[in-house]
N, C-alpha and C positions, 0 to 999 in steps of 0.2 A: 755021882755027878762030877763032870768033871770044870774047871775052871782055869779061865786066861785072863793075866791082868795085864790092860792095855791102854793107853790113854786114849783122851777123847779124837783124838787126832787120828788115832789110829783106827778107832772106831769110825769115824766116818767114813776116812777112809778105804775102810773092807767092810762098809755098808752095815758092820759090829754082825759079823758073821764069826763063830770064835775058830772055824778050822783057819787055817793058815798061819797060826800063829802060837808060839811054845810057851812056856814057864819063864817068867820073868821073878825075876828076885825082890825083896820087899825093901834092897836097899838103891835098887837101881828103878824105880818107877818109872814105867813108860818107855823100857829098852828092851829091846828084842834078845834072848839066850841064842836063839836059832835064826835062819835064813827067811828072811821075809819071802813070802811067797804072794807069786800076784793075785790078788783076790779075785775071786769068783765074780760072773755078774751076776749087778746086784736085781732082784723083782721090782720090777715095776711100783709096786704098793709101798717096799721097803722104803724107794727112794722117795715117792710121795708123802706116806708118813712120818718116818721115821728122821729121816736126813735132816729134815728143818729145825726138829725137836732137840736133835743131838748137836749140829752148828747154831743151834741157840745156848746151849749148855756149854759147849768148848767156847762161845766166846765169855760166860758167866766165869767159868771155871777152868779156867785151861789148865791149868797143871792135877788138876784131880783125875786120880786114878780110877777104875772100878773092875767090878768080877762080871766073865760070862761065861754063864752055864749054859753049855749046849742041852738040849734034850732035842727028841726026837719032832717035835713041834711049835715049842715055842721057845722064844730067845730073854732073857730076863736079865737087863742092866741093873747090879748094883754100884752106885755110888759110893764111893768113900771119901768125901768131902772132910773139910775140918768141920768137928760138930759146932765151933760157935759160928758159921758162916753159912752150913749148908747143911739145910735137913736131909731125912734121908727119902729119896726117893727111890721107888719102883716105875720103869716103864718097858712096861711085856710088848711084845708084837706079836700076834695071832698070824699062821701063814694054813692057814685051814681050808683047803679046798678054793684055795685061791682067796680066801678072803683074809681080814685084817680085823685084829680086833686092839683098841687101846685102852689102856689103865690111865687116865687122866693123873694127872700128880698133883700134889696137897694143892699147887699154886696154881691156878685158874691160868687158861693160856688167852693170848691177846686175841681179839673175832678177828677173822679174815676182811678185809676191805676190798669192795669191789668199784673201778671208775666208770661211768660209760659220758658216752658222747653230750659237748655241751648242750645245751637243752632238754635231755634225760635224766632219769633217777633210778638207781638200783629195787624194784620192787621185791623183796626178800620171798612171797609169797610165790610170788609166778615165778621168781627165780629169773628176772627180763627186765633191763634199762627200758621205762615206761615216759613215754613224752609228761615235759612237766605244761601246766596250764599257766602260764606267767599273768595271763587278760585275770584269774582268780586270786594270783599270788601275788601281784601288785600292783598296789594301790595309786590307781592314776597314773597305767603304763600309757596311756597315749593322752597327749594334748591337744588343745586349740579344739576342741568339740568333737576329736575323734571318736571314732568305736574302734574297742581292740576285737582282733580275731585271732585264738587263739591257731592254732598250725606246727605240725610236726617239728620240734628243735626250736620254735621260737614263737612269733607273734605278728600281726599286721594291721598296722594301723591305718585305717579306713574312713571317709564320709559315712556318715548315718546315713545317708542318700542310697549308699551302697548295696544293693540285691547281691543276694548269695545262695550258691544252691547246690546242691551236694547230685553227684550223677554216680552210678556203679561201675564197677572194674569195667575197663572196654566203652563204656558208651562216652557218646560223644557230649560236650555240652551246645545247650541247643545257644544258637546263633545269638547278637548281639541286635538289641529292637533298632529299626531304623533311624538315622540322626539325621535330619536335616541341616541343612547348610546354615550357619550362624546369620541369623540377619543381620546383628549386630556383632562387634567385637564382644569376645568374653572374657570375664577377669580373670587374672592368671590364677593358675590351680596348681598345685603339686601333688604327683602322685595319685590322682583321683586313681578308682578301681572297683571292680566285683570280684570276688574270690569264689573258685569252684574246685571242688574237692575229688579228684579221681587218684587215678595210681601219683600222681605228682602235684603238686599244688602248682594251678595256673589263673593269672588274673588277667581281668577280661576289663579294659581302663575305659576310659571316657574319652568323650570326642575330642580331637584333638592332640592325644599321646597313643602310645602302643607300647605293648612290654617288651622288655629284653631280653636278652639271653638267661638274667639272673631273676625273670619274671618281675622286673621294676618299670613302671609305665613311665614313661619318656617322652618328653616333647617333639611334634612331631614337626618339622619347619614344612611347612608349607609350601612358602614362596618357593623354597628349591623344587619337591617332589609334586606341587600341581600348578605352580602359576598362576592363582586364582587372579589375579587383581587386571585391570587394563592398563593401569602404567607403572605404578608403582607398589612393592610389597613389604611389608615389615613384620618379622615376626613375632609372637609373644607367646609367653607360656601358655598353650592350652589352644591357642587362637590365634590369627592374623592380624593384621591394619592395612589398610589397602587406603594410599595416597595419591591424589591427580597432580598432572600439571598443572602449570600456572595456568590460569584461563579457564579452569575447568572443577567442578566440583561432583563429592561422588552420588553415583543415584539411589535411589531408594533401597535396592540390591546388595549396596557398601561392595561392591566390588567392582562395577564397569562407572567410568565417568563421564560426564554429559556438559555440556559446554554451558558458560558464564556467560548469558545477557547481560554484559556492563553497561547497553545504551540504556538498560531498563531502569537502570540505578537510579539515574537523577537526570534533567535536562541539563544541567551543567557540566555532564561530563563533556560536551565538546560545546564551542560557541554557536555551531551551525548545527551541524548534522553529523550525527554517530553512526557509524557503520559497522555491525557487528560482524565476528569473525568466527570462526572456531577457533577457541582459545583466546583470543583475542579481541581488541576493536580500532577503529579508526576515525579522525576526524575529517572532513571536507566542508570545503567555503563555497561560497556561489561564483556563480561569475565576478570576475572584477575584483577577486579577495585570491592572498596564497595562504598557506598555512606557515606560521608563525608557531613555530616549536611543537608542540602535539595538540592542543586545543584553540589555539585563537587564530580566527582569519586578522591581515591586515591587509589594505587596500594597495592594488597594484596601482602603481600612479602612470596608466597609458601616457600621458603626455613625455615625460622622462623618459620611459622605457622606448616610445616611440615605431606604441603598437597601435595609434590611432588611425585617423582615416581623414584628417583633417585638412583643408585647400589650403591655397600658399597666401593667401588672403586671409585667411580663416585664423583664429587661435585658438588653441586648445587649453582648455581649462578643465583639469579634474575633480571630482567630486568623488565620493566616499561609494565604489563600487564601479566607477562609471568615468566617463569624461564625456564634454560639448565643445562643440565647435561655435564661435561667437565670433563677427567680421572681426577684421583689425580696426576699421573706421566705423564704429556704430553711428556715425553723426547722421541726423537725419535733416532734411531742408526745414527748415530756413540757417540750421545749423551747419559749421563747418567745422573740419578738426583742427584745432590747434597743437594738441600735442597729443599724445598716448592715451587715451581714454577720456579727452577732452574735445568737449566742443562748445561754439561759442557761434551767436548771433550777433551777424557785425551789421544787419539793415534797422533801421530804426523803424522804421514802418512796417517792416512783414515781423519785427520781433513784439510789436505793442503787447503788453498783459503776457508776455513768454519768459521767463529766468533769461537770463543775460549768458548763463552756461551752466552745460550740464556737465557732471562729470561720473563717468561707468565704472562702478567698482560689482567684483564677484566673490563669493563664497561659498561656502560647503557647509553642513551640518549633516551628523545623523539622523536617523530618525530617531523619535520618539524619548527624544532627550528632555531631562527633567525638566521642572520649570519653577519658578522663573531662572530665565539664565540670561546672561548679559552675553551680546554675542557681536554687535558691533559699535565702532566709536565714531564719532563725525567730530571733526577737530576746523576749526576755520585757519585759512592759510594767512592771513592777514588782519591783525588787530589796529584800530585804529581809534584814537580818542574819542572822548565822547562819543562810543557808542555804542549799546544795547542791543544785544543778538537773544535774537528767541527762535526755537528750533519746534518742528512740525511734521507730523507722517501728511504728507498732501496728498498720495495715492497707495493702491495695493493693498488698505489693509481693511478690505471690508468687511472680514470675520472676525475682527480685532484682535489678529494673532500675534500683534505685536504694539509695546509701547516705548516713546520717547522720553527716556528719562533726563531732563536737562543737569549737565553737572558744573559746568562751569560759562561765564560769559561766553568762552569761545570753545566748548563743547558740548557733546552730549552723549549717552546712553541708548542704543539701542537695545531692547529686551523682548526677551521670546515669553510668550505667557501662556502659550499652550502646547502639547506636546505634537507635533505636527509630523507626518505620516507621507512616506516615500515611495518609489520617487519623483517629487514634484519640485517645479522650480516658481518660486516668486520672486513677483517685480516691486519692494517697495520704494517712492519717491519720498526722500529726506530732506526736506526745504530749512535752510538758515536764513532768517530774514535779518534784515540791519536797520534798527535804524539811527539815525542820524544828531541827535539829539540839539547841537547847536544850529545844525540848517536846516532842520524842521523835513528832513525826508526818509525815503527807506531803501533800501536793494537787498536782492533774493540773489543766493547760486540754491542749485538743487544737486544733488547726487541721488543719480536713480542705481541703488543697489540691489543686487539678482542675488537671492538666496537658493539653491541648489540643496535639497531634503532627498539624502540616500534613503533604498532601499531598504538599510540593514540597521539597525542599534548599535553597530558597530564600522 
């Protein structure tokens, strides 16, 4: 048998083949006598087995030398280590009809470690990175009421609600059941899903998302891709909102909007009359009234505006909706005018048992005005000693729609006592009598006042 002492270095290097290599000397370890020559290649199995075993030893050991005995089939490293550092070991390599065989050494070698892909684990048996189950391996992987689904590399967390259903190579999953259109808005969702198991995992989401490229259900906007709403859209997780214009509220449908009856609301939305709109409403006054900011009529005063119809004789006096034409001279015979709404009887024989003078006053109320209400004064123009004035309704007031209230020696209270209904015009006559106290006599004026009762409450 013949023998080459070479270092381990050298050894790996020519694969520990010993031709190539001469007699080395016992003082020179690990140096060549002869011409390196380039080594042979090396087998397949050498370089699989052997090589890792030996560059595991040259880095334990690098300067230790060893012998190799060629024979015709197998190769046999001995080591020659210092014996307090390095036992001795044998390691044969079998090259027998292409095969390999090992001498394991005293010292157990480290196992081989295999990595696969995350979500996998090396199964030793099958000899094949097997999907791990994480939904089995931990505890409380999904929250907020999920169910986990285990799936190739990881896991899915899903609604309980969730249907799932497993289809074979090639076939198709059957369809998604029909969804009708939300009556109402839905509460926002994340990631709802069904999960189905073919050649790829694909999730089949809930109304309102759609999966992605990365099979992650996604919200789907609405208002952009269908325009559900009739005026206004808003979108939410899972679902829409569908808002109207002002004037308008949405319909049963929560998608098309239908118009606001605000005259329905209340009578007070306008003073008169509410006119409804689409969208909208308006107010309008009767005749003889304009509108007065968006709800209240006020009375156009024809006279001023001098959109009456009144003679040049005539005067025009307005009332609450309305205007009359009244002479200028109301004096009637045996009466003549004296001044402006004055008249007076200057015959002593055609005036016997008649007021001495009468004098025309006019006014206006509305209808239907509270009561009691105080509404006119009679004031006497001339006070004179000694003497005692008492005041009297003498005509007009035969429904006793009205009382005299006496306030002072030389006034008094006219009072409305019932609510009186338009448009009508009364005539009441207000007698002041006098009397005289030292000459034992008496004298009357009368003012006959025209009350004017509009149409309107306002």
């Amino acid at each position: 048998m013949q023998y080459h002492q070479v270092s381990i270095e050298d050894a790996v290097v020519a694969c520990l083949v010993g031709s190539g290599y001469s007699p080395v000397s016992e003082t020179q370890p690990g140096r060549h006598t002869g011409p390196r020559l380039p080594p042979p290649a090396c087998h397949p199995l050498t370089q699989l087995v052997f090589i890792p075993n030996a560059a595991q030893l040259a880095h334990l050991h690098r300067k230790t030398t060893f012998n190799i005995s060629t024979l015709s089939d197998i190769i046999c490293i001995h080591l020659r280590g210092p014996p307090v550092t390095v036992n001795m070991l044998w390691i044969c390599v079998g090259l027998l009809a292409g095969l390999f065989s090992c001498v394991l050494p005293q010292e157990a070698q480290e196992p081989i470690s295999y990595s696969c892909t995350e979500g996998y684990e090396y199964d030793s048996v099958s000899e094949q990175c097997k999907d791990i189950d994480e939904c089995a391996l931990l505890d409380g992987a999904c929250k907020g009421g999920m169910q986990c689904i285990n799936h190739y590399g990881g896991y899915l967390c899903l609604p309980k609600s969730a249907r799932i259903f497993i289809s074979k190579e090639g076939e198709e999953a059957p369809p998604p059941d029909p969804v009708a259109p939300p009556r109402q808005p839905q509460a926002p969702r994340v990631f709802p899903g069904q999960v189905s198991y073919t050649s790829r995992t694909t999730v089949r989401c809930s109304a309102g998302f759609m999966p992605d490229d990365q099979n992650v259900c996604r919200d789907i906007n609405e208002c952009d891709t269908q325009s559900p709403c009739q005026h206004h859209c808003y979108n939410l997780i899972g679902s829409f909102l569908c808002q109207c214009n002002q004037g308008h509220e949405l319909a049963p449908d929560l998608v098309s909007c239908q118009d606001i009856d605000e005259c329905s609301f209340s009578s007070y939305m306008c003073q008169y009359q509410c006119i409804n709109s689409p969208g909208s409403y308006s107010c309008e006054c009767p005749e003889g009234y304009q509108l007065q900011g968006n709800r209240l009529c006020q009375d156009v005063n024809e006279c001023e505006t001098g959109t009456h119809n009144c003679q040049d004789d005539e005067m025009c006096w307005n009332y609450y909706g309305g205007f009359r034409c009244y002479p200028r001279n109301p004096c009637e015979a045996p009466y003549t005018q004296s001044s402006e709404n004055r008249c007076i009887c200057r015959s002593q024989n055609e005036c016997q048992g008649l007021p001495p003078s009468i004098v025309y006053k006019y006014m206006s109320i509305q209808a239907e005005r509270p009561v009691p209400a105080d509404i006119f004064q009679i004031q006497a123009t001339n006070i004179y000693a000694n003497t005692h004035n008492t005041f009297r309704i003498k005509a007009g007031n035969e429904a006793v729609d009205f009382f005299l209230r006496r306030s002072s020696n030389a006034s008094a209270m006219l009072v409305l006592t019932k609510p009186l209904s338009g448009p009508r015009e009364y005539v009441v006559d207000l007698e002041m009598i006098t009397h005289h106290l030292t000459m034992n006599y008496h004298s009357s004026s009368l003012l006959r006042l025209t009350v004017i009762v509009g149409a309107y409450a306002f």
